[in-house]
N, C-alpha and C positions, 0 to 999 in steps of 0.2 A: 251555462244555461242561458238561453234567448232571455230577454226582456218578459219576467214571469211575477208581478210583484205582489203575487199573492201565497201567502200560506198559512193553513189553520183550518178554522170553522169561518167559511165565510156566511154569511147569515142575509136570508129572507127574507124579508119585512112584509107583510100583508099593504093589499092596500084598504081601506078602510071605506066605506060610504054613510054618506048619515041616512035618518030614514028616508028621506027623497032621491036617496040612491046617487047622489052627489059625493062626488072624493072630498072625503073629511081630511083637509089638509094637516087644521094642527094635530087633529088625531095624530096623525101618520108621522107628524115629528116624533109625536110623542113617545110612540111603538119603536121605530130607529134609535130611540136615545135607550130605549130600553136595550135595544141589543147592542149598543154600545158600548153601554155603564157595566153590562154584564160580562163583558171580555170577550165578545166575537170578533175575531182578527179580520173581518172584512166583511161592507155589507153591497147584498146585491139586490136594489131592486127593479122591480119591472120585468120578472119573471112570473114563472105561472103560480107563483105562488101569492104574486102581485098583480094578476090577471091582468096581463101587458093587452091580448086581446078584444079586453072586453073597454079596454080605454082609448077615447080621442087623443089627436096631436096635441091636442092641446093639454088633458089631462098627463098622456105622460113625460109633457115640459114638463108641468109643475111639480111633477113627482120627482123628477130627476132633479130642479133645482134643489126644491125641497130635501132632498137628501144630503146632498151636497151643503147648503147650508149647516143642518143639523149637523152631520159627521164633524164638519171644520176641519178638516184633516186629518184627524184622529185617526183612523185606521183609510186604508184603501178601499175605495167604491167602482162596482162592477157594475155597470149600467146596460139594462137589457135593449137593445134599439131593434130589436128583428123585426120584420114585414114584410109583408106578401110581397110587395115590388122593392126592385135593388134602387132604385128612386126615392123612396121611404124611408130605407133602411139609411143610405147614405144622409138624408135630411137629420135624422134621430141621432146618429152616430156623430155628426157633426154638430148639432147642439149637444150632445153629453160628453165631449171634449173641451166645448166654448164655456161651457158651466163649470168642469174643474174635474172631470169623473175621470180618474185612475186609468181604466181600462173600460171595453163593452163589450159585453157579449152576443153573440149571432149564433140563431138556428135557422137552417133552411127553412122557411114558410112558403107553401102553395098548396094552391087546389089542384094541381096536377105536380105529378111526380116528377122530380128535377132527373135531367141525366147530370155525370159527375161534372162535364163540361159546361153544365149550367150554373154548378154549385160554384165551381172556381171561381167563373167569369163573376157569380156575384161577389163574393168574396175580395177577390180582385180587384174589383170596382168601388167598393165601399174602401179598402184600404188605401185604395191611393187618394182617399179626399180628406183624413186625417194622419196624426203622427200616432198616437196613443194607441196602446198593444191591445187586440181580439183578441178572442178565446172565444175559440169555436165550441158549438155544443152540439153534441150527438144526442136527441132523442128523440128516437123512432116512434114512439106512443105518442107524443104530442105533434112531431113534426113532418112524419108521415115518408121521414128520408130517413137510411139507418146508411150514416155514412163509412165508410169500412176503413180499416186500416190503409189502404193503398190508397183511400180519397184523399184521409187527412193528412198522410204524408206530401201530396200535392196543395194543400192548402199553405203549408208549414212551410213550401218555396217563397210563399209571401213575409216578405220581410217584416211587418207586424203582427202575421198570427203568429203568437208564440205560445197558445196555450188551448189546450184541448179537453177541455170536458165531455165524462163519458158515462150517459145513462142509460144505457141497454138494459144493464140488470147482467151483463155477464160479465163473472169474473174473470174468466180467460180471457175475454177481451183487453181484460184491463195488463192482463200479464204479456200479451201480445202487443201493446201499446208501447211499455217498457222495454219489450226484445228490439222494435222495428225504430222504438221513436228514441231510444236510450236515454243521455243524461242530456240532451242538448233539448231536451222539450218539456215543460211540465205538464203533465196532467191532474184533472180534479175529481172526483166521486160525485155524480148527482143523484146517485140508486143509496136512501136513505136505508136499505136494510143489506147494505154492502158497506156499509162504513169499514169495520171492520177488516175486510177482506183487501177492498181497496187497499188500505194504508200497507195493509201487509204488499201487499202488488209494486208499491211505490208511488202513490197518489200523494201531491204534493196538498192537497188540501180536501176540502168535504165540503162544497155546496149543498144547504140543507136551511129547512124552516126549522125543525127541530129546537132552535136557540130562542125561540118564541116560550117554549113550554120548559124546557130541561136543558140549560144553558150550561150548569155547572157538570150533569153526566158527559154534556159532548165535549167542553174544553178539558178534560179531564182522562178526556179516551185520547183525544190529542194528545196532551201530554204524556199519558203513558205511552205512547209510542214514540214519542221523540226519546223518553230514557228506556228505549227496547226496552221497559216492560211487558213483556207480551201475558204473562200470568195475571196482572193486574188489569190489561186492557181488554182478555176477556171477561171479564168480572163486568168492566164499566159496560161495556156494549151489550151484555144479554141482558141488563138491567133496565137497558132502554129498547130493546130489539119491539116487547111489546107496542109502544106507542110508538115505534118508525114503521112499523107495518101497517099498523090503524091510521095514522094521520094520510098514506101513503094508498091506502086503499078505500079511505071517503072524499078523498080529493083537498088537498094541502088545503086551497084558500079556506074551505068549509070548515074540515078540521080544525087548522089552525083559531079558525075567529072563535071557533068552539071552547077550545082551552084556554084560550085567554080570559074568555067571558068566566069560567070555572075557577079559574083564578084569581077571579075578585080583578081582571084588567077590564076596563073598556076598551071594546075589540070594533066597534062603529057599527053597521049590517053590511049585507054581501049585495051585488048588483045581479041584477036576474039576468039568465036565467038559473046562476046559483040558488039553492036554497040553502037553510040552517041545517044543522041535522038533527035527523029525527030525535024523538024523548030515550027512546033505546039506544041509540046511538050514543047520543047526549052520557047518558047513566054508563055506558059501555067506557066512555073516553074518561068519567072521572073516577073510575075505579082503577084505569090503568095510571091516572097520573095519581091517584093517594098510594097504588104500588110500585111507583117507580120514585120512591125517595124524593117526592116534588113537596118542598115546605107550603104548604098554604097559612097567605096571611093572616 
């Protein structure tokens, strides 16, 4: 297999704002060391779960330093650098290799729909200004490209993409990933109510916020699948399927700051124009985490 050095629960981190709507820096240690201490095998942030777009260059320097710090090496970090311009993207990409980050990840970003030749080209262009391995990301809900198997096969010519994440939401995609991309590429799960499915497919890992609220249900489905238990790993996963649907369907950053808040974490506030979620809502998410085997302090 290419240069792929991630596998597990790679984990989410929010990013945190205080009330002025400011990144709460030490917060955001704080939350990383939490999915650290709790055995997530990699952490990623600066994804949407870390609203990469709603933050300045500047902001997400200091988030990436800030991870990187906090980690110290401990597990491997997947640093999001996407951006509307391939200009941008190669600026972020090259400060989150100068800082110490593992690998980074890329999704197409634009306000106008890329053709494939534009997708490489960026691709391309970002890889040749660092050494450290992409992982491209597929997701069509947030990135407005659903890149198909025959794209990222052309991306995979690039001697550092070596790794593909796939969030359609379709599992045959994922089984058509494995027929086309075989053992010479990994793939990662980013569709939180496909955990399951995935691993069965041959997904080398599960990009997911999840490890925020129910850290011990996800390392736990991991590992039953690595001792082919399949009898017990569906057990672990319909035990959480609830709360990957709902974090999944009020919007990860929301969600997430929600159940932290419910569990007795300070979680900081959200940047507009996210809001909290509503009181229904609120009450909806702390009945699924008192049912989903979640210890409160």
């Amino acid at each position: 297999m290419k240069n792929a050095p991630f596998k597990g629960i790679i984990a989410y981190p929010i990013t945190p704002f205080d009330e002025n709507e400011s990144v709460d820096l030490p917060l955001f240690k704080t939350l990383v060391e939490r999915l650290v201490a709790s055995g997530s095998h990699g952490i990623a942030p600066l994804g949407s779960t870390g609203v990469l777009p709603y933050l300045t260059d500047q902001e997400k320097e200091a988030i990436t330093e800030a991870t990187i710090q906090q980690v110290a090496g401990r597990v491997p970090t997947l640093v999001g650098v996407s951006n509307l311009t391939t200009e941008r993207t190669i600026h972020h990409a090259k400060f989150a290799e100068k800082a110490g980050a593992t690998a980074v990840m890329i999704i197409p970003m634009s306000y106008w729909k890329l053709t494939d030749d534009e997708i490489v080209k960026h691709y391309d262009a970002v890889a040749s200004k660092i050494s450290i391995p992409i992982m491209a990301y597929n997701n069509p809900a947030t990135g407005g490209v659903d890149m198909s198997p025959t794209l990222l096969k052309r991306l995979l010519e690039i001697p550092n993409v070596t790794m593909i994440k796939e969030s359609t939401g379709d599992v045959q995609r994922m089984h058509l990933l494995k027929r086309e991309l075989g053992d010479d590429v990994a793939f990662y799960n980013g569709s939180n109510p496909l955990a399951l499915a995935a691993f069965a497919a041959g997904a080398e890992g599960w990009c997911t916020a999840a490890p925020n609220l129910i850290p011990e249900l996800n390392l736990s489905l991991y590992d039953a699948i690595q001792n082919n238990d399949l009898a017990s790993a569906q057990i672990l996963f319909l035990e959480q399927l609830n709360l990957l649907r709902f974090i999944v369907a009020k919007g990860l950053p929301r969600a997430i700051q929600a159940g932290l808040t419910i569990l007795g974490e300070n979680a900081g506030h959200l940047r507009a124009p996210l809001q909290p979620l509503t009181k229904i809502e609120t009450t909806e998410l702390s009945h699924i985490l008192e049912t989903t085997k979640v210890v409160f302090d």
